[in-house]
Structure formats: C-alpha cells, structure tokens
C-alpha positions in Angstrom: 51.5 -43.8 130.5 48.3 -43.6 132.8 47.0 -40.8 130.0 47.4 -43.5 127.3 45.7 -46.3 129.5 42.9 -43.8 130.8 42.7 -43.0 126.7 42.2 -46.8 126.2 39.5 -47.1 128.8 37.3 -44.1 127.2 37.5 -45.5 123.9 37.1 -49.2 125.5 34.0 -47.4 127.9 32.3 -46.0 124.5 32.9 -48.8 122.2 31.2 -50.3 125.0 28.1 -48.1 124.9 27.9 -47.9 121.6 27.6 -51.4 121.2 24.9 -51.5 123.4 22.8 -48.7 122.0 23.3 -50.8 118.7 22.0 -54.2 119.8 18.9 -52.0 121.2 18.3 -51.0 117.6 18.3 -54.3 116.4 15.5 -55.5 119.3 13.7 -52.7 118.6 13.6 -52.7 115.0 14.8 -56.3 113.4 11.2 -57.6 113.3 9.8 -54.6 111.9 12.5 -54.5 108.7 12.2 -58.2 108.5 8.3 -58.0 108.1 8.7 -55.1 105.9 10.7 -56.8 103.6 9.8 -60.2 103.8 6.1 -58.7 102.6 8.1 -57.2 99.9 10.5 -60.0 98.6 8.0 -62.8 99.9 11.5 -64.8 100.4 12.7 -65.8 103.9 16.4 -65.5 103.2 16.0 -62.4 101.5 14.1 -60.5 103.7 17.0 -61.4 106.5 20.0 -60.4 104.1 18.0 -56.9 103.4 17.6 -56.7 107.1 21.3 -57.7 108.0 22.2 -55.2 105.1 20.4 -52.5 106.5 21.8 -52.8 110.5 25.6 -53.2 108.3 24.6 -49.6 106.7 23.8 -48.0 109.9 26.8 -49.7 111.8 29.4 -48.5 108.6 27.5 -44.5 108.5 27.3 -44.4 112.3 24.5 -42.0 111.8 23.6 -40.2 114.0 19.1 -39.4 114.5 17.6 -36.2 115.6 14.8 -38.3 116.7 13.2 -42.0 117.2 11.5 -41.0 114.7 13.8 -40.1 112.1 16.0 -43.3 113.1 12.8 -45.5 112.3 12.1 -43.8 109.2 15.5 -44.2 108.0 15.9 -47.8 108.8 12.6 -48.3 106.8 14.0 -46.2 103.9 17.2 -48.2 103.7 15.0 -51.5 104.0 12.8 -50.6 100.8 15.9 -49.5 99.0 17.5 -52.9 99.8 14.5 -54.4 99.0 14.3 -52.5 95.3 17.8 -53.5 94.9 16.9 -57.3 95.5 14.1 -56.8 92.9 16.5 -55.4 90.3 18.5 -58.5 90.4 17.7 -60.8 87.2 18.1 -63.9 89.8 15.3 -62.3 91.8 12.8 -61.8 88.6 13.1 -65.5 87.9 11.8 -66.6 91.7 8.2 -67.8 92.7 6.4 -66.6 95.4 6.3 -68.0 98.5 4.0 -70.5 99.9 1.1 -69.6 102.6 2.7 -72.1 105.0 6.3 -70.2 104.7 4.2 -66.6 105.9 6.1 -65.3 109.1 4.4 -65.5 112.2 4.8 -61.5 112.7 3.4 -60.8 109.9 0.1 -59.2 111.4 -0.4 -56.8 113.6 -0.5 -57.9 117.4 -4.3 -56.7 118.1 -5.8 -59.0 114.9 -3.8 -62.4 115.7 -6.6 -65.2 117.4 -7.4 -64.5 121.5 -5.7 -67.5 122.6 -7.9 -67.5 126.5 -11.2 -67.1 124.3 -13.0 -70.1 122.2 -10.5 -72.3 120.4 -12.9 -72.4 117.5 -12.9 -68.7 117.2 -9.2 -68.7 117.7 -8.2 -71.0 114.7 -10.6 -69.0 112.4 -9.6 -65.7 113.0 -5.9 -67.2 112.4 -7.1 -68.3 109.1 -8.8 -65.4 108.2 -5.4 -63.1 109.2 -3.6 -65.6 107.2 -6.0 -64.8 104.2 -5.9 -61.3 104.1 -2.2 -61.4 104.4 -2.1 -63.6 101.0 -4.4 -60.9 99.7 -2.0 -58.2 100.6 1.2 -60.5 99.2 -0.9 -60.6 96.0 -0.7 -56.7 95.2 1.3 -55.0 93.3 4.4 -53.5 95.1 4.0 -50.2 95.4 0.3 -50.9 97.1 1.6 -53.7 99.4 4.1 -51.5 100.5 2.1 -48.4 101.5 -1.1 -51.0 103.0 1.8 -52.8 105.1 3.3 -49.6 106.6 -0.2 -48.3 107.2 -2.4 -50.7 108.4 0.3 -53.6 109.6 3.4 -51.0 110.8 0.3 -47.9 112.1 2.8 -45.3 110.1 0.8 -42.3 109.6 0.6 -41.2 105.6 3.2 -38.5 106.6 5.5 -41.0 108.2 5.4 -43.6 104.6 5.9 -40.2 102.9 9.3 -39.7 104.6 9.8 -43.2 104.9 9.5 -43.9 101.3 10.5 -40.2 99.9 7.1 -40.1 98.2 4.5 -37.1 98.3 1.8 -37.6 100.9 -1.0 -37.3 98.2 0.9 -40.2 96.2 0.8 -42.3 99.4 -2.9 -41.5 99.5 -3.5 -42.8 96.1 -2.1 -45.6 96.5 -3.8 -46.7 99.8 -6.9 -46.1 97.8 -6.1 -48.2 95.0 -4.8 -51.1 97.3 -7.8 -51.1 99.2 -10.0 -51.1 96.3 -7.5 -53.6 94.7 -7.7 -55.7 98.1 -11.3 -55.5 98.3 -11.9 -57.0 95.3 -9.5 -59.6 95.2 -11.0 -60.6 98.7 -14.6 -60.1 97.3 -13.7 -62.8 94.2 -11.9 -65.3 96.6 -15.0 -65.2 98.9 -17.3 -65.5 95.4 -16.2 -69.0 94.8 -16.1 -70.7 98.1 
C-alpha cells in the first residue's frame, strides 16, 4: 500500500514540476508568439488563438528540446504554421486589416520605444515614429514582414529564421533585402507627401 501511495506522490511530485517548467514557457515565450503572429494575422484574437494553439501543441507532444534554443525555434515554427493555417481559412481572406490604434504595445523592440525620464516632446515623437514604421512593416507582403520582424524586432540571427522558418539562409537573405528596399520606399513615399 505505502509503494502505491509513494507511486502517487512521484507522479503527483512531477506532474507538479512539469507544470511549472510549462507555465515558465508561457512567461518566457507568450509575448514573443503573440507579437509574431499578431504582425502576421494583424488580428488581436487571432494572434492569441495561434498562440494558445501553439502552447496546446507543445503541452499534447510533450516535446522534449536539446536546447533553449531549439525550444524557441520550434515554438516560432509551430506559430508561423498556425499562423499559415489561419491564412488559408476563406473567413480569414475576407478580413481587413487592423487599425493603427488596435497595434500591440509590444510590438517594438524594447531599446526603440520613447525614453520616458528624457523630454516628453522627444518621447511622444519617437512613439509615433515607432508606431509608423511598424504600419510600414504591417504593410509588406508576408513573407518580408515575417523575416524583417524576426530579425530586426525578435534579434534572430539569419540562421536562427532559417531553422525557425525551414527556409535556406540565402532565401532569408533575399528576402530581408527586398523588405528593406520594399520598406524604404514605402517610408520614403509616405514621408514625400507630408
């Protein structure tokens, strides 16, 4: 009987642990997946069921990572894919994009949001100016939004969007140069008319 209880109290003990290590996962990673896909599916809700779907996939495979690493990569592989899914959907073809005021508040990176001890002034400008360029990006084509996010708004190296995305380095290259030129001169021509 005390081999059964003991039994109970291992599985109990590492249920225990595992739940832990999984709610870990989520802080460490829900705002990442929710940015990454809410910069894909520009749709609030959508961007937190891909998310939700994504932490459901890695509680149902119980997978197991060689590395941070690898985990990360993974979670942003099974977040794109959710996201591609989403896109496939003929209710999803029919939505509109969403409005500047709706962008999330994570959306940039945490060294380009305003100083908030420096000039007010400066502070509200460089907000709106962050805002901007984050339209600009929501404004590209998917596969360049995608690979400018994870660089420039996620710091993934072209090696890490490679494995991230399952695409060749040189094709993540290509298409960082095409969405910066694309970028560039959608900037340029929004500037041009002010």
């Amino acid at each position: 009987m005390a081999e059964k209880r003991n039994g109970r109290e291992e599985v109990s003990v590492s249920q225990a642990a595992y739940m832990e290590a999984l709610q870990q996962k989520i802080n460490n990673y829900s705002s990442l997946l929710y940015r990454i896909a809410f910069l894909q599916l520009k749709n609030n809700q959508d961007a937190e069921d891909v998310v939700q779907e994504t932490f459901y996939r890695l509680v149902k495979n119980r997978k197991e990572f060689e590395t941070p690493e690898h985990e990360k990569a993974w979670l942003i592989k099974v977040t794109l894919n959710g996201c591609r899914k989403v896109w496939r959907s003929a209710w999803y073809r029919h939505t509109d994009i969403v409005p500047a005021g709706e962008l999330p508040e994570g959306g940039l990176p945490a060294g380009r949001q305003g100083e908030t001890d420096g000039a007010m002034e400066a502070g509200i400008l460089e907000k709106e100016r962050n805002r901007e360029i984050m339209e600009a990006v929501l404004k590209l084509p998917r596969r360049y939004r995608e690979v400018i996010h994870l660089f420039y708004f996620q710091q993934m190296s072209v090696k890490e969007i490679g494995a991230a995305t399952g695409r060749k380095e040189s094709t993540i290259t290509s298409q960082l140069t095409r969405g910066r030129e694309l970028l560039k001169k959608n900037l340029k021509e929004e500037y041009r008319y002010e």
